[in-house]
C-alpha positions in Angstrom: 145.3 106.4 69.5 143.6 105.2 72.5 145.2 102.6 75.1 142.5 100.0 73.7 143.0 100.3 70.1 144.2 97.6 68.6 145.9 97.8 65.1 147.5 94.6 63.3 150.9 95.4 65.1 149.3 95.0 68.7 150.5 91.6 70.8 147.7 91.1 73.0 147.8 88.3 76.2 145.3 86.7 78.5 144.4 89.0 81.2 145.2 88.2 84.5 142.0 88.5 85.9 140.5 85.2 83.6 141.2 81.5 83.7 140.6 79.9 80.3 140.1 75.9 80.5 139.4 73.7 77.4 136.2 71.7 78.2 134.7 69.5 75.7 136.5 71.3 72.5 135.2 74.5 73.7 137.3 77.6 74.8 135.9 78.6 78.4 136.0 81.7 79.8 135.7 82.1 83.9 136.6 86.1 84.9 138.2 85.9 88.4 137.6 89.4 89.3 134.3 91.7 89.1 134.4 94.5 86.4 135.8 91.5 84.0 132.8 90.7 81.3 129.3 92.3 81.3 128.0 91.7 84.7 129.3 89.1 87.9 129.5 85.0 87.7 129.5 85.4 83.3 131.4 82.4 81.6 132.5 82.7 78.1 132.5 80.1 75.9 134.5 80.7 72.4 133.3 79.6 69.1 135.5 77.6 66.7 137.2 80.6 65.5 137.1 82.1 68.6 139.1 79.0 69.6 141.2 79.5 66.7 142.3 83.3 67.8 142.8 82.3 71.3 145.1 79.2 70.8 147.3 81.8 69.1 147.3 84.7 71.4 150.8 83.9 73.1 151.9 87.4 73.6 154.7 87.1 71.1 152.6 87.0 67.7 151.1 90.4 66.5 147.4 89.9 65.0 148.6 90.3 61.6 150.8 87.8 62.3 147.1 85.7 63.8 145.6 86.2 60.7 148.3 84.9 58.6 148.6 81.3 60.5 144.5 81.5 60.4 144.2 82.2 56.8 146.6 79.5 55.9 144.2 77.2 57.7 141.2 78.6 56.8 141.9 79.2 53.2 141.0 82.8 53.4 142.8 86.2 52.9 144.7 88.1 55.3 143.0 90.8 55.1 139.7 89.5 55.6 140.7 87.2 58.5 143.3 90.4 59.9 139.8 92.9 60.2 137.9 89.7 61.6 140.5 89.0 64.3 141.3 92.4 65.6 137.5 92.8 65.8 137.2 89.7 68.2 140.4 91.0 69.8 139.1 94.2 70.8 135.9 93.0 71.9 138.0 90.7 74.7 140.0 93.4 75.4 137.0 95.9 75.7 135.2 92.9 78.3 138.7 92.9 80.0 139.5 89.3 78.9 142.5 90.2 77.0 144.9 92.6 77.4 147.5 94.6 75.5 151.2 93.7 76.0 153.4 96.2 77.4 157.2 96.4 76.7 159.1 95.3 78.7 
């Protein structure tokens, strides 16, 4: 398995390289350092369950875990939240906006 895999056991944090502000209800995204997002000077801005994953990602709670509290809330199963959620997880992680938690 490669270092960017995710599975539902992976914790993933923000990355260091990103501050993430609430503005107006939205989740926005300002890389800090070049190589983080597509191309230079990008902002991310999070969609409602975008916002949902990221107000959870506290580098304690495994994605399964994620898509349990979001399924509660969203009426929904695990599952289908648990394949949604690691999808949007790896895509941050792939843009360098999350990263994977190391032990330790």
């Amino acid at each position: 398995m490669d270092e960017t895999d995710l599975t539902g056991d992976s914790i993933v944090v923000p990355s260091p390289d990103i501050v993430a502000r609430e503005i107006e209800g939205r989740i926005v995204i300002v890389p800090l350092a070049s190589g983080v997002g597509d191309a230079e000077d990008n902002l991310y801005s999070l969609s409602d369950t975008g916002k949902a994953v990221w107000e959870r990602v506290d580098g304690e709670s495994t994605l399964t875990q994620i898509a349990a509290s979001m399924a509660e809330e969203f009426d929904a199963s695990v599952q289908e939240i648990e394949s949604d959620v690691i999808g949007f997880a790896s895509e941050l992680l792939r843009r360098g906006i999350l990263a994977k938690r190391t032990e330790g």
